[in-house]
VEXZALUM-372404 format. One record per residue (C-alpha): residue number from 0; residue in one letter; x negated, y negated, z negated. Coordinates in Angstrom, 2 decimals. Each point is the difference from the previous one (the first is absolute). Layout:
REM VEXZALUM-372404
{n NUM, res a, u X, v Y, w Z}
...
This chain:
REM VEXZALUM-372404
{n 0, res x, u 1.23, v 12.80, w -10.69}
{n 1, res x, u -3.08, v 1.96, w 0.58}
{n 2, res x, u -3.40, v -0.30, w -0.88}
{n 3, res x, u -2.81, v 0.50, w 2.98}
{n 4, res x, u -4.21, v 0.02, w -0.23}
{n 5, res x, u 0.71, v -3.61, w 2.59}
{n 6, res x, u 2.56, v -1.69, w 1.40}
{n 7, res x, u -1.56, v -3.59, w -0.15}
{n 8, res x, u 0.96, v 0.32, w 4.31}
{n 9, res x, u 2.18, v 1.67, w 2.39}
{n 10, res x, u -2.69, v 1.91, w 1.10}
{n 11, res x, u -1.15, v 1.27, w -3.62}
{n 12, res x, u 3.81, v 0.48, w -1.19}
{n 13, res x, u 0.79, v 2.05, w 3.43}
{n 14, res x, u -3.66, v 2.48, w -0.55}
{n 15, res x, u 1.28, v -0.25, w -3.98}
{n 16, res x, u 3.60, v 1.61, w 0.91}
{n 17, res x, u -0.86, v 1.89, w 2.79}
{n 18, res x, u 3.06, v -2.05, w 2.28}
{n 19, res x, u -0.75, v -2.25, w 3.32}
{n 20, res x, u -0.05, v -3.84, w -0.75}
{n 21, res x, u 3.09, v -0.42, w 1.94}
{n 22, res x, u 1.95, v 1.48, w -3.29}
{n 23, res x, u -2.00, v -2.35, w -2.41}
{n 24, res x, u 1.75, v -4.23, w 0.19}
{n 25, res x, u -2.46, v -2.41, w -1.17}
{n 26, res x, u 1.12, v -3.36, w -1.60}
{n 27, res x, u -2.52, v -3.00, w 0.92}
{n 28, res x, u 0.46, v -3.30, w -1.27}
{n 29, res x, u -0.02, v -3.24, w 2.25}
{n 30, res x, u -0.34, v -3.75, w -1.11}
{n 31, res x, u 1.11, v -2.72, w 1.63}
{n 32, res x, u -1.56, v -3.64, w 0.77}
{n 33, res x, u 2.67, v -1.03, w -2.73}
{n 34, res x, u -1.41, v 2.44, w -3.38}
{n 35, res x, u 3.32, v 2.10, w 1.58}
{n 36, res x, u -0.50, v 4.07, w -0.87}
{n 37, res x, u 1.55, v 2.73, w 2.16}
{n 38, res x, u -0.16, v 3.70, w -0.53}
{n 39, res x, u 0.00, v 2.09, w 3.60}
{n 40, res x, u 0.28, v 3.81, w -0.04}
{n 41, res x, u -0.23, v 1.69, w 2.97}
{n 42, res x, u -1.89, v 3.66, w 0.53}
{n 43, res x, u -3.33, v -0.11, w -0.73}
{n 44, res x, u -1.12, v 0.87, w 3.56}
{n 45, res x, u 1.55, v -3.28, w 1.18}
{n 46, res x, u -1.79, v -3.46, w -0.37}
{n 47, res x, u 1.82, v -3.40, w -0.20}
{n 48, res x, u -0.39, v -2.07, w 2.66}
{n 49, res x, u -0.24, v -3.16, w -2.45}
{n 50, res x, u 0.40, v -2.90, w 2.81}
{n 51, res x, u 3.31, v 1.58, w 1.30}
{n 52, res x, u 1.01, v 0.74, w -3.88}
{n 53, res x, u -0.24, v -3.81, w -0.80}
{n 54, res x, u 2.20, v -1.78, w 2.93}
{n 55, res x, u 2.72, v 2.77, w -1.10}
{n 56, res x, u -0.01, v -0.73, w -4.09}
{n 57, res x, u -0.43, v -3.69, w 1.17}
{n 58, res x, u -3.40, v -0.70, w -1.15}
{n 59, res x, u -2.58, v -1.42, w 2.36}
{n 60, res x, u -2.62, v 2.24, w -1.50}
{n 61, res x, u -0.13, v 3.14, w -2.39}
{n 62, res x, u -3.59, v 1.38, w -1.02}
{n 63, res x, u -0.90, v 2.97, w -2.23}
{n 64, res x, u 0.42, v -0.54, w -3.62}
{n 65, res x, u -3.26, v 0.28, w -1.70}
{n 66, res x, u -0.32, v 2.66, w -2.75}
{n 67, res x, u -0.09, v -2.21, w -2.90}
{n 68, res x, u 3.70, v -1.66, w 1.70}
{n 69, res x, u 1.42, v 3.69, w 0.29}
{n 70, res x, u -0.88, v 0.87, w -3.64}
{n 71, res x, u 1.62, v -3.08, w -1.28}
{n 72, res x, u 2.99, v 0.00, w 2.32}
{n 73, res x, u 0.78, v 3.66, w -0.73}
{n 74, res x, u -1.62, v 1.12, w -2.83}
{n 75, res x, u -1.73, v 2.99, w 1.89}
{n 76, res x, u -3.32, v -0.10, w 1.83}
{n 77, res x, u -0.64, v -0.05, w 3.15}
{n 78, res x, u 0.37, v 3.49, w 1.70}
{n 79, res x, u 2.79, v 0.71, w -2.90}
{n 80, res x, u 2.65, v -2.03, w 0.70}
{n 81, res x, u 3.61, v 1.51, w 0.11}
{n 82, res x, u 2.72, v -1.37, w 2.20}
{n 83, res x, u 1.85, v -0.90, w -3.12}
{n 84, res x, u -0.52, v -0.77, w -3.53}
{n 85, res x, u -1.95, v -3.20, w 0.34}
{n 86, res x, u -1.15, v -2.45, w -3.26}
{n 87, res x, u 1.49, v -2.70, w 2.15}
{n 88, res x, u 3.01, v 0.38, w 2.36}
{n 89, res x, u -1.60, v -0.21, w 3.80}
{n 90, res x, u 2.20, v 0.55, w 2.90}
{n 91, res x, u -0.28, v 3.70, w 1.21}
{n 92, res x, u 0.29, v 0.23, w 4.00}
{n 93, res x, u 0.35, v 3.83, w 0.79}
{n 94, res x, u -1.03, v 0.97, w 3.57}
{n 95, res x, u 2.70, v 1.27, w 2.10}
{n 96, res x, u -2.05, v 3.44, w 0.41}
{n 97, res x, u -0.02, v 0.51, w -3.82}
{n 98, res x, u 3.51, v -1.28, w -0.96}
{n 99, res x, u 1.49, v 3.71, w -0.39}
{n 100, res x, u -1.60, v 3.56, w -0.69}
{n 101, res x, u -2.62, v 0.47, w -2.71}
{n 102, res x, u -3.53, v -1.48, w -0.36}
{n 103, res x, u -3.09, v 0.07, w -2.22}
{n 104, res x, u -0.89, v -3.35, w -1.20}
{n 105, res x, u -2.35, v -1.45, w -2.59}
{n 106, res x, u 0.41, v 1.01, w -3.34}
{n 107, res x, u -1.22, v -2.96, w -2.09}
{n 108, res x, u -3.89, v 0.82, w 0.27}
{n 109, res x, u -2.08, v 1.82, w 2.58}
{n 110, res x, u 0.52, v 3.46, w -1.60}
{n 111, res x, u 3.83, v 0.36, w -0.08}
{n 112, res x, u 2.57, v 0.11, w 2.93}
{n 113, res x, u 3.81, v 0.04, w -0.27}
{n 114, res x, u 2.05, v 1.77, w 2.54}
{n 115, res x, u 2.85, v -2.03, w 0.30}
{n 116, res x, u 4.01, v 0.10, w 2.29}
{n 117, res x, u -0.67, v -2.96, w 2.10}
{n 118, res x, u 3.11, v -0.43, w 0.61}
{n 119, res x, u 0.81, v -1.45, w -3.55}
{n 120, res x, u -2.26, v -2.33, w -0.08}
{n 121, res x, u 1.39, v -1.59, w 2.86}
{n 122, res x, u 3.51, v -0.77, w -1.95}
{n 123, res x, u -2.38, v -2.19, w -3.04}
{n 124, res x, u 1.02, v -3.58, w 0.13}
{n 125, res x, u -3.54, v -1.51, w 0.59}
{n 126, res x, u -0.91, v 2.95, w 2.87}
{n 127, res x, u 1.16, v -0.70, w 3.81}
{n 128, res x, u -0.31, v 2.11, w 2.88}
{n 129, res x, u -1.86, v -1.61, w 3.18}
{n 130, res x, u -2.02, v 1.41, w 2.73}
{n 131, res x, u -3.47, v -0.77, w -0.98}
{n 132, res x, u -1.97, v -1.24, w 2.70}
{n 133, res x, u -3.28, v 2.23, w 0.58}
{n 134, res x, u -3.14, v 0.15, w 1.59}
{n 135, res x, u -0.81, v 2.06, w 3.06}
């Protein structure tokens, strides 16, 4: 774990270390039309193409968690939030792109990362691998 002057976004976290967002994975938290949570991590110079996201987890819709949903779902706020470690156990969907090599990731608040083997975190019993749909 290191601590940065920012790293509340990709972009702050990438000027922070120095490194190109493509080496930084972001974990963003989706909820369903049902109350269900999912946590995706892909690189942080990707965006979730939510629609496409939903038909494949079998949900008809997935929006955004709002901040005060992340904090209590995780225990970390918004802009913080590890892949793992959670208050409550959430599903962890790793992006194909991010499922080996290492990554900096959120660190629990928005002035620590962790640099983390991806590649482990794939073999955790509540983390799959999928090919996260993205936007163009």
């Amino acid at each position: 774990m290191v601590e940065v002057p920012a790293a509340a976004t990709s972009e702050m976290a990438s000027k922070s270390l120095g490194i190109s967002k493509d080496k930084i994975a972001k974990s963003v938290l989706f909820v369903s039309e049902d109350n269900n949570v999912v946590l995706i991590v892909l690189r942080s110079d990707r965006r979730v193409d939510q629609s496409k996201l939903a038909k494949i987890l079998g949900y008809k819709k997935l929006r955004l968690a709002r901040d005060e949903e992340v904090l209590a779902y995780t225990g970390y706020p918004p802009g913080g939030v590890p892949p793992i470690g959670h208050l409550r156990e959430i599903p962890v969907f790793l992006d194909v792109e991010v499922s080996t090599g290492e990554y900096w990731c959120g660190g629990g608040d928005d002035k620590h990362l962790l640099l983390l083997d991806f590649g482990h975190l794939s073999k955790l019993k509540n983390v799959a691998v999928i090919e996260v749909p993205k936007k163009q």
